[in-house]
N, C-alpha and C positions, 0 to 999 in steps of 0.2 A: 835453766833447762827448757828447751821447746815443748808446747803443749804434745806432742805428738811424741817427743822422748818421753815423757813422763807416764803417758798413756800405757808405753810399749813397757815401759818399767814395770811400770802397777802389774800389769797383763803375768809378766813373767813372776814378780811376786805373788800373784796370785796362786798361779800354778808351783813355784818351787813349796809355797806354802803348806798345799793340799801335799804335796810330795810325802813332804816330811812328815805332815799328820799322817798317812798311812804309813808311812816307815816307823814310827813312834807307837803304833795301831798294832801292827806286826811284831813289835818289842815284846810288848806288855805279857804275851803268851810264853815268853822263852823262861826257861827253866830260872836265869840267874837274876826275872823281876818278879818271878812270882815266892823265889825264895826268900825277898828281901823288900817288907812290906813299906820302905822309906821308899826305896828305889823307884818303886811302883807307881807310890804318889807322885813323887816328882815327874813322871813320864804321861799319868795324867796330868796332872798341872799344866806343863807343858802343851800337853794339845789341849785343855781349854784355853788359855792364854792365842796361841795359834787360832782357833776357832774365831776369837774377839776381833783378831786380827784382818782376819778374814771376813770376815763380814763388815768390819771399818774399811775395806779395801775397795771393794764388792759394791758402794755408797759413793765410791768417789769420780765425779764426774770431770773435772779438771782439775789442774794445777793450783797448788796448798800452799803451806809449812812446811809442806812433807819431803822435800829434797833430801832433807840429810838423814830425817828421820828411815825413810825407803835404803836408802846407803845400807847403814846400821842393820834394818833388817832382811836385806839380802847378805848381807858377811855371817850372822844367825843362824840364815837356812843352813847356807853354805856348810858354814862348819859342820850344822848338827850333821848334815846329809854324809860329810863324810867322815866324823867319831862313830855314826853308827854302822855305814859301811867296813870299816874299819873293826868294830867291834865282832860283827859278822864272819869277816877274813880270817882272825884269829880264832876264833870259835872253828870253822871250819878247820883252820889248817892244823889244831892239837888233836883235831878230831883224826887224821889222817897222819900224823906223823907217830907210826910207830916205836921207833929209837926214844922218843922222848917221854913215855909213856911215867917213866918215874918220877920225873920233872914237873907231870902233869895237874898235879894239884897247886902245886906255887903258883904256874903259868895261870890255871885259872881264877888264882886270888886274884896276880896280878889285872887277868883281864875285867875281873868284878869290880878293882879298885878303880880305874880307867874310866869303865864305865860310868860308875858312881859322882866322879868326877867332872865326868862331859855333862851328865846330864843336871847336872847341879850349875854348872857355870849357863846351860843353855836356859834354864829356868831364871836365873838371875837377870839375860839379858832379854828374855822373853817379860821379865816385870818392868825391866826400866823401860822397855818399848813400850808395854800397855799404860807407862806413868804419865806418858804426856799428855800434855794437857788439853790437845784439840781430840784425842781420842776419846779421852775420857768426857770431854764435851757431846760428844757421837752417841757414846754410850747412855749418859744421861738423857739423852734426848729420847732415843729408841726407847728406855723404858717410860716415860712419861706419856709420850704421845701412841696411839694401839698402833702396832707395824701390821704392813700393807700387805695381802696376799697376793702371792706371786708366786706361779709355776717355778721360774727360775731356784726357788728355795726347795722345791720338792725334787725327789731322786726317783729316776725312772724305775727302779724295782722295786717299790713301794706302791701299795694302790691297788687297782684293777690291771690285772697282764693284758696284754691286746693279744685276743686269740690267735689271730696270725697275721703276718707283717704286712699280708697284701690290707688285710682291712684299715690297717695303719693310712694308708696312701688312698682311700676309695676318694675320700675328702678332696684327694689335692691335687688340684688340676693346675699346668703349668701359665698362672696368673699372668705369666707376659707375652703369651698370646691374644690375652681379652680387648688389646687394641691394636693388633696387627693385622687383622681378615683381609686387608686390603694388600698388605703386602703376601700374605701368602695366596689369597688367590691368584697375584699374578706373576710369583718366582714357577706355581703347578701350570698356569698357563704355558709359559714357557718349555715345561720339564713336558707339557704333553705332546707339544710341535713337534713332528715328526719330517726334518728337515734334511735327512739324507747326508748332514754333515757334523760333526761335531761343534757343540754348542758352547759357549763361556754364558756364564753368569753372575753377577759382580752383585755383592750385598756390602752398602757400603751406608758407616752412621761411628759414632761414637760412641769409645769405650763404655757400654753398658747401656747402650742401646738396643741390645738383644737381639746384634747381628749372629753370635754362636747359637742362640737358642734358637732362631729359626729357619738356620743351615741343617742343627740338627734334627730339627723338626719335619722337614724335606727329605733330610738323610733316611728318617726312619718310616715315613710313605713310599717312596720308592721301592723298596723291597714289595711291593701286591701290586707296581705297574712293569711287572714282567724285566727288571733290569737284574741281570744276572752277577753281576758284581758291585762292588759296590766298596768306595775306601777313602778314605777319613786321616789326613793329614795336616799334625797344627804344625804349623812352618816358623812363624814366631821370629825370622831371622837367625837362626843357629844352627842348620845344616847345609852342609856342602853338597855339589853335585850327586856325587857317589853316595850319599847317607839319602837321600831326598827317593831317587831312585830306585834304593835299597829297601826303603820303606816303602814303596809304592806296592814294589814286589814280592815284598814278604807277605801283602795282604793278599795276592792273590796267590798264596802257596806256591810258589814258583821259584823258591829260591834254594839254590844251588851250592854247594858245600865249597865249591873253588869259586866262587863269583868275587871275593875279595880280591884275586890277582885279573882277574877280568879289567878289560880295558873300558873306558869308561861309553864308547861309541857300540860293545857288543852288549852294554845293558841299557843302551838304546833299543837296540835292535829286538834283544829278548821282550822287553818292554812291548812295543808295537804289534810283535806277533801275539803275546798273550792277551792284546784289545783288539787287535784284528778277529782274532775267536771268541771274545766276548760278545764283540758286536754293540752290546748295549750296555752301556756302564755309566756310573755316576762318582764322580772323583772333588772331594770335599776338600780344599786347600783354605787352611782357619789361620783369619791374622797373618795375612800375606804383606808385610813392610817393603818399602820404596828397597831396602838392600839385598832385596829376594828377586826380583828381575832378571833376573840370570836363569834361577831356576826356575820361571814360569817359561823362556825362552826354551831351555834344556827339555821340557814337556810338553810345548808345543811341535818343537821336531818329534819327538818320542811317539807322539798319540798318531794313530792312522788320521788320516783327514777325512774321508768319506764314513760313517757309522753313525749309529742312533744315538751316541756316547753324549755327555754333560758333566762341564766342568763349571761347579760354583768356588767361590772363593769371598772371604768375608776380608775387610780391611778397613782402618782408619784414614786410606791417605785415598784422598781424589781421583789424583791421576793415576795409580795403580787402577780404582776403580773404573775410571773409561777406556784405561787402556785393556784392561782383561774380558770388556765386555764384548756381548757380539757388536758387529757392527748394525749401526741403525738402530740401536735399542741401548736405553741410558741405562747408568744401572739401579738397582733396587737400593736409594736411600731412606735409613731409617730418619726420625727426627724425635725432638724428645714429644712427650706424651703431652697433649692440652690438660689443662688443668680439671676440666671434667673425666678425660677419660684417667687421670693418676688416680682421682677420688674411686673413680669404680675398680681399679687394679686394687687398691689399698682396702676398700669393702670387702673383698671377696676375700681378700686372707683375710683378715678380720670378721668380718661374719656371716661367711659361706655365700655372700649375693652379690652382684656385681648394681649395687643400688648405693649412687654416691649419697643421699640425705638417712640414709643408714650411720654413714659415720658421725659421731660428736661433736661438736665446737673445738673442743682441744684435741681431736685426733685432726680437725681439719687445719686448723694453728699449726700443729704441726708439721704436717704435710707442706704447707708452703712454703715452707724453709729451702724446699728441695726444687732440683731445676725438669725435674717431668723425667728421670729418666729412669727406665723401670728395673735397674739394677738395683741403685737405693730406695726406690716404692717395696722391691723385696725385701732387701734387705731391714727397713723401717718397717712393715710389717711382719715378720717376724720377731724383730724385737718388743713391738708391742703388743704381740700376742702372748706375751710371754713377761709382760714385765705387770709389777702391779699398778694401783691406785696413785702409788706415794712416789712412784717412779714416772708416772705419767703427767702427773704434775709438776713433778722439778723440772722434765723435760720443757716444758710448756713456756715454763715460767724464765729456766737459765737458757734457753736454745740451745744447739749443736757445738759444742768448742771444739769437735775434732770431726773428723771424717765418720760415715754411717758403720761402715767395717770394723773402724777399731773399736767405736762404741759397742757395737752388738758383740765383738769377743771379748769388752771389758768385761761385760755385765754375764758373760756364761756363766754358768752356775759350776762348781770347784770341782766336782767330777770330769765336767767335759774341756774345763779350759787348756791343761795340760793335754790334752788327747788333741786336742786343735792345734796347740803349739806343736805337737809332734809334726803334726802334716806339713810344718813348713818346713821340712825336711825335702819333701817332693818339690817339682817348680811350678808355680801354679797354671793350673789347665793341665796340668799332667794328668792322665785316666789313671787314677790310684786302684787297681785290685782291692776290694772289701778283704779280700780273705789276708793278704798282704800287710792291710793296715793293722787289720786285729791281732796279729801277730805279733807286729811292731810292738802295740800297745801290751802286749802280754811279756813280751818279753822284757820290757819297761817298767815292768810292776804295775801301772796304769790300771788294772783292774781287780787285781786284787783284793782287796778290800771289798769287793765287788762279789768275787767266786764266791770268797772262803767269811766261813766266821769267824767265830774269837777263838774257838779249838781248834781253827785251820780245817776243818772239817768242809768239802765243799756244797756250798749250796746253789748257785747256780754254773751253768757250762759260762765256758770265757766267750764260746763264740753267738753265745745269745745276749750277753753282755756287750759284745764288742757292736751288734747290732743294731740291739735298743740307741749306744752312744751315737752310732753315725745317724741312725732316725732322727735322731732329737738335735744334729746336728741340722742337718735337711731340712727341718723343721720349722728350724732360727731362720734358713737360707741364708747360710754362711758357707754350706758347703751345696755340693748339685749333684745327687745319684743321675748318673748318666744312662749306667744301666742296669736290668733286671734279670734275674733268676728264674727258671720257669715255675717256683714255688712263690711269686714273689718277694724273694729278700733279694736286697741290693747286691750287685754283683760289681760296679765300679762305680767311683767318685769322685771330683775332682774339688779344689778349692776358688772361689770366688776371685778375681781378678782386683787388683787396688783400687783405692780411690780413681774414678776416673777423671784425665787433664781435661781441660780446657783447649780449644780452637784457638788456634795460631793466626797467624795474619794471610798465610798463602792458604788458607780452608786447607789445612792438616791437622788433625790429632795428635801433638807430638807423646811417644811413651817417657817416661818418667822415671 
């Protein structure tokens, strides 16, 4: 199995793991484990065993023994996930089936014995899991040698509350600007030219070069230099004429209940006149690929040609890039960060200054591993602000065997890693809705455990739960709150983009 399979394994064992200990969590309260004090233990048992598991998981940085062993206990989750679902089902449905009301004692021996049953074979296979021999090596060890503290092991509603979410963020300033000044002062230099025609602007560098961070970082200036519209489209190569246009429109409220039978040259036309009345707009086109050509050509007709108007666009490929730019003017290439300026990016999430001999011997080791680009400076920051003593030396010591992404979502901590798995349900750079995601996760179970307590009684809201997780997701910089609330709590966020590729032979980026 590939290092990068196995990774992705662990990751989702991790998460169906923590699943099932709160599905197990949620048992122990139901009338038919509290009446039957065997029943009970076994379902404790069970999640400590799970718990062991979990944290032997949680340890592991590459590829083991553990092939078959991971097999075995994803077929475990599995099952248990669905005897207890199941167990659940029928519970509800004698509840609701009145004809069978006389039936209803046998049915419910039947579903005690069942249960009895499941949870007995899951305990059985949850001992032969924790009997191997390199776990039990793990375990020996943790206890011998003191374990290392590490945020990762503590749970956000534990502790000290952060009085409100804005003071959460006062800290955190967007780290992959601290070596750009040069490129933004001169995308604003441009943005203030006041040239009687409409403008192109081409941001052009490598996956994780923080071409999107500082489009949008333009994007959200613009609004106080008097630009009256203003729209934000990631193109990514997957829409067609009519969708691209459609989207343009929808951002300026202009769109029309019959526009889907509309021909595709009258929402041109609509198009033009609503930037002919603008006059001054600013139009964001994210991750423009060589098979998008068509629709920069279809918005080139579309835009008036005389106006204050500016069109930037980020891209990994060259000649996209000079082809979209104005003429006489190259376009804004990022490059990756010199090895001074990574140490000061990586300081300042680490300890609040952008002062590289701040950092350690082993935070600077580590860093070198990396090629200067400030996607993984984030993302390795984050995970070391968050990881212990004992973690920060195995790092040091085994280097990287997979990519920084997977690493920082192996190592989440067991509340939030299912919560992240959910978001790849979105495609990544999607603007995910806050209030959308926490939904998801509620309706998932995902927080549960969380709300309610052991009497189901609730103790906190889901939607200050659902918060604190995305915080703490932010945090890691695994995910990126794009935007804010006027109280500030997050109001959209998207997911980090993959490992990024390598330079190809004709200076492109190819996607992956």
């Amino acid at each position: 199995m590939a290092a990068s399979d196995m990774t992705s394994c662990m990751m989702v064992a991790g998460a169906t793991a923590w699943i099932v200990w709160q599905k197990l969590d949620m048992l122990l309260p139901d009338p038919v484990c509290v009446e039957c004090f065997r029943m009970q233990a076994s379902a404790e048992d069970a999640k400590a065993k799970l718990a062991t598991i979990q944290d032997f998981i949680s340890t592991q940085y590459g590829p083991s023994k553990t092939t078959e062993w991971l097999g075995r206990l994803l077929q475990a989750l599995y099952y248990a996930e669905e005897f207890i679902d199941k167990f659940h089902l029928r519970e509800a449905r004698e509840r609701h089936e009145a004809l069978r009301m006389a039936a209803r004692p046998l049915a419910a021996l039947v579903s005690k014995c069942k249960l009895w049953r499941d949870l007995s074979i899951l305990v059985k296979k949850m001992d032969e899991l924790c009997d191997e021999k390199f776990l039990k090596e793990e375990a020996e060890g943790k206890r011998i040698k003191e374990p290392a503290i590490s945020s990762s092991a503590s749970v956000p509603w534990q502790g000290k509350k952060l009085a409100r979410l804005t003071s959460f963020w006062d800290g955190q300033v967007p780290t992959n600007f601290l070596c750009r000044q040069d490129e933004k002062n001169e995308i604003m230099s441009r943005i203030k030219i006041k040239s009687g025609w409409t403008a192109w602007t081409s941001i052009w560098g490598e996956q994780g070069t923080g071409k999107t961070f500082l489009a949008r970082w333009v994007y959200s200036q613009v609004k106080y230099m008097g630009y009256e519209w203003r729209n934000w489209v990631h193109v990514s190569g997957c829409l067609d004429e009519r969708e691209f246009l459609f989207n343009i429109l929808k951002q300026a409220g202009k769109v029309a209940r019959g526009m889907k039978d509309m021909e595709i040259k009258e929402i041109m036309i609509m198009l033009r006149q609503e930037l002919t009345e603008k006059k001054k707009f600013l139009i964001v086109l994210d991750d423009v690929r060589p098979s998008d050509k068509q629709l920069l050509q279809v918005l080139a007709i579309s835009i008036p040609l005389f106006s204050d108007g500016h069109i930037i666009t980020t891209t990994q490929d060259g000649k996209i890039a000079r082809w979209t730019d104005t003429p006489k003017a190259n376009p804004i290439s990022l490059k990756n960060l010199s090895n001074e300026e990574s140490r000061k990016m990586l300081a300042w999430k680490l300890h609040g200054v952008p002062e590289a001999h701040r950092l350690s011997k082993e935070e600077k080791d580590i860093l070198d591993k990396f090629r200067g680009l400030p996607l993984h400076i984030s993302l390795l920051g984050g995970f070391l602000s968050n990881a212990g003593e004992r973690e920060r030396t195995a790092l040091a010591e085994q280097g990287f065997k997979f990519d920084i992404l997977q690493l920082s979502c192996h190592r989440l901590p067991v509340h939030l890693k299912p919560c992240f798995i959910c978001m790849a349900l979105f495609p990544v750079e999607f603007l995910i809705p806050t209030r959308r995601l926490v939904r998801l996760w509620l309706a998932k179970g995902l927080l549960d455990s969380c709300c309610y307590g052991r009497e189901r009684e609730r103790i906190r809201q889901p939607e200050d739960v659902g918060e604190t997780f995305i915080l703490e997701l932010a945090d890691r910089n695994v995910i990126d709150v794009v935007s804010w609330r006027a109280d500030g709590s997050p109001k959209s966020c998207q997911m980090d983009p993959p490992n990024p590729p390598h330079r190809n032979e004709d200076g492109v980026f190819p996607h992956t």
